[in-house]
C-alpha positions as CSV (number, residue, x, y, z in Angstrom):
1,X,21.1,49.7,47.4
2,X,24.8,49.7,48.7
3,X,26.2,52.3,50.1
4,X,28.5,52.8,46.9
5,X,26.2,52.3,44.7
6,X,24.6,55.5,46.1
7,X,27.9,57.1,46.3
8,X,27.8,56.2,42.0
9,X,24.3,57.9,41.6
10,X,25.1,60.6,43.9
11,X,28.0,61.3,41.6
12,X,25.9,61.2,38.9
13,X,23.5,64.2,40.4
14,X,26.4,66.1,41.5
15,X,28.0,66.5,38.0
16,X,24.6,67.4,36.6
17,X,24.2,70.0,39.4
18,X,27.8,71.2,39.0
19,X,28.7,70.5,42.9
20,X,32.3,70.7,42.7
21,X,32.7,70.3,46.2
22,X,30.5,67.5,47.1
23,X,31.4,65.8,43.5
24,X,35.6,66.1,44.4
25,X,34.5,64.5,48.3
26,X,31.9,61.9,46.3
27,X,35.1,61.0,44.0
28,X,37.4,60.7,47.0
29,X,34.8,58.1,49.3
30,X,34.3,56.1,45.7
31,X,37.8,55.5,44.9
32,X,38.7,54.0,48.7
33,X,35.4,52.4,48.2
34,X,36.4,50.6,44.5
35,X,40.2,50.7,46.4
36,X,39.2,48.2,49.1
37,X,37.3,46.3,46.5
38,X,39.8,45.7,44.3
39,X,42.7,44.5,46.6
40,X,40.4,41.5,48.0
41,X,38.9,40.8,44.3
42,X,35.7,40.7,45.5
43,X,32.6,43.5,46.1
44,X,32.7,44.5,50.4
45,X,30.1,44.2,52.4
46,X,28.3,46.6,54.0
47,X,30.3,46.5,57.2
48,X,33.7,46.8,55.2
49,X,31.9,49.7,53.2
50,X,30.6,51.5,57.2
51,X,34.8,51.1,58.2
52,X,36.0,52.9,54.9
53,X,33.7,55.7,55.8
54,X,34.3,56.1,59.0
55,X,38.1,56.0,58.4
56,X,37.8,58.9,55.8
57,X,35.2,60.7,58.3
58,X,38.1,60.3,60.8
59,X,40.8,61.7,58.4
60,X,39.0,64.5,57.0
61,X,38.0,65.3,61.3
62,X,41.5,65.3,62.0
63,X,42.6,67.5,59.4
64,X,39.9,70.0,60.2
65,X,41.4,69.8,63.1
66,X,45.2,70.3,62.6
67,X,43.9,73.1,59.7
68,X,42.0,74.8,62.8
69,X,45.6,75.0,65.1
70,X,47.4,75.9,62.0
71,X,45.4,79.0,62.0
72,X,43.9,78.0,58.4
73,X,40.6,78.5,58.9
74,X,39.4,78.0,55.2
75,X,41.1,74.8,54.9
76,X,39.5,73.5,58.2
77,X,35.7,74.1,56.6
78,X,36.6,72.8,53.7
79,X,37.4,69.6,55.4
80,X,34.7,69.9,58.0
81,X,32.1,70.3,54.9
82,X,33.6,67.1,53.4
83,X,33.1,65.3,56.6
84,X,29.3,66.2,56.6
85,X,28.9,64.8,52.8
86,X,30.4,61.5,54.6
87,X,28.5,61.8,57.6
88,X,25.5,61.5,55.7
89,X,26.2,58.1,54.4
90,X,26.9,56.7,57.8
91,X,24.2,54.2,59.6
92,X,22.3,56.7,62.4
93,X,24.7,56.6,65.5
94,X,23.4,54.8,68.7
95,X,22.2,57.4,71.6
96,X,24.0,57.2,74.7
97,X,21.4,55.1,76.2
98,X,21.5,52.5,73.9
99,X,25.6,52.4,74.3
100,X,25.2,52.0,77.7
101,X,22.9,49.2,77.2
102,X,25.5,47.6,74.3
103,X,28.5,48.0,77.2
104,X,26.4,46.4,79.9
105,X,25.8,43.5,77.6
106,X,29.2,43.1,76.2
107,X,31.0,43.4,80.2
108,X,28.3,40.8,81.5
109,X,29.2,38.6,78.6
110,X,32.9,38.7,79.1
111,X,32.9,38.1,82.0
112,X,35.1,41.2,82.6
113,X,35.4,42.6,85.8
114,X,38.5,45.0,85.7
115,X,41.1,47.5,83.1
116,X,42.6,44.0,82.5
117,X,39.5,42.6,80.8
118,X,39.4,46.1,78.4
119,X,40.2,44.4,75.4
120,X,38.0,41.3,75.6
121,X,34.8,44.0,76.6
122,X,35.9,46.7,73.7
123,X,35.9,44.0,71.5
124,X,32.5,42.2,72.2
125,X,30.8,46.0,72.6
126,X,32.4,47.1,69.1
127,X,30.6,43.8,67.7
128,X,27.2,44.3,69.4
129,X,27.5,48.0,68.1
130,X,27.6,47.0,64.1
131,X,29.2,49.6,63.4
132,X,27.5,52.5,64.9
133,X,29.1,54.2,67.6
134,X,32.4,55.8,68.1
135,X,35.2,54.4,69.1
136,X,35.8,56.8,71.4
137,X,32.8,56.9,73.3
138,X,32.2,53.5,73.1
139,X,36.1,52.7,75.0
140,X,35.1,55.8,77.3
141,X,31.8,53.7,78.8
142,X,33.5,50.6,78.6
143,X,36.6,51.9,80.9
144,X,34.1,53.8,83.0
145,X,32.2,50.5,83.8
146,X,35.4,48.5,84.3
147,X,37.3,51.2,86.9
C-alpha cells in the first residue's frame, strides 16, 4: 500500500473517530500528495511521495519554530503535533552509524577529496540514503569528512 493510499484510509478512520486535528493535517499531506500527482498526470512514486512529506514535515518544523520566537506557544504545538502525524508516515531514519557509512561510500566514490568536491559527494550520499536521512545531518558528515 502507498503511502497515500494510507493517508486515504487514515482519513477515513479519522472522520469516524472525529480527530479533527489529525483529519485537517491528513487533508493537508493528501491534497500536496493528489497536488503533485496531478501536475505530472501521472500517480508518484514512492520517492516523489517520501519528498512531499518531508517538505511539509519541514514547513510545519519551521513554523513551530517561528510560532515558538513569536512567543505563540499554542500555535507552535499545534504545528509541532502536525509534524508528528507526518513523521509517522516517513521511512525509519538511518542511525548515525549507518550515515557515516553512506558518506564514506559516497566520498570514496566521488572521488572527492576537498569543500570543492561538496556537491558531487552530497549528491551521491543523498542517492545512497533513499530518502532517509536529513539533509542537514547528512551535509554536516559529508563537510566534516571533506575539511
Amino acid at each position: 500500500m502507498s503511502v497515500s493510499d494510507q493517508i486515504q484510509a487514515d482519513i477515513k478512520t479519522a472522520m469516524k473517530e472525529r480527530d479533527k486535528a489529525r483529519l485537517g493535517t491528513l487533508r493537508m499531506v493528501g491534497a500536496a500528495l493528489k497536488n503533485a500527482s496531478l501536475e505530472t498526470g501521472e500517480p508518484i512514486s514512492e520517492g516523489d511521495e517520501t519528498a512531499i512529506l518531508r517538505r511539509q514535515l519541514k514547513q510545519r518544523e519551521e513554523s513551530a519554530e517561528a510560532f515558538r520566537k513569536a512567543g505563540r506557544e499554542e500555535s507552535a504545538n499545534a504545528e509541532a503535533a502536525e509534524a508528528e502525524i507526518i513523521r509517522g508516515y516517513l521511512p525509519q531514519s538511518l542511525s548515525e552509524d549507518e550515515m557515516s557509512a553512506i558518506v564514506d561510500r559516497a566520498v570514496s566514490e566521488t572521488g572527492a577529496e576537498g569543500m570543492k568536491d561538496m556537491g558531487r559527494a552530497m549528491g551521491r550520499a543523498s542517492e545512497l540514503s533513499e530518502g532517509r536521512a536529513d539533509g542537514k545531518e547528512l551535509s554536516a558528515l559529508v563537510r566534516s569528512r571533506l575539511q
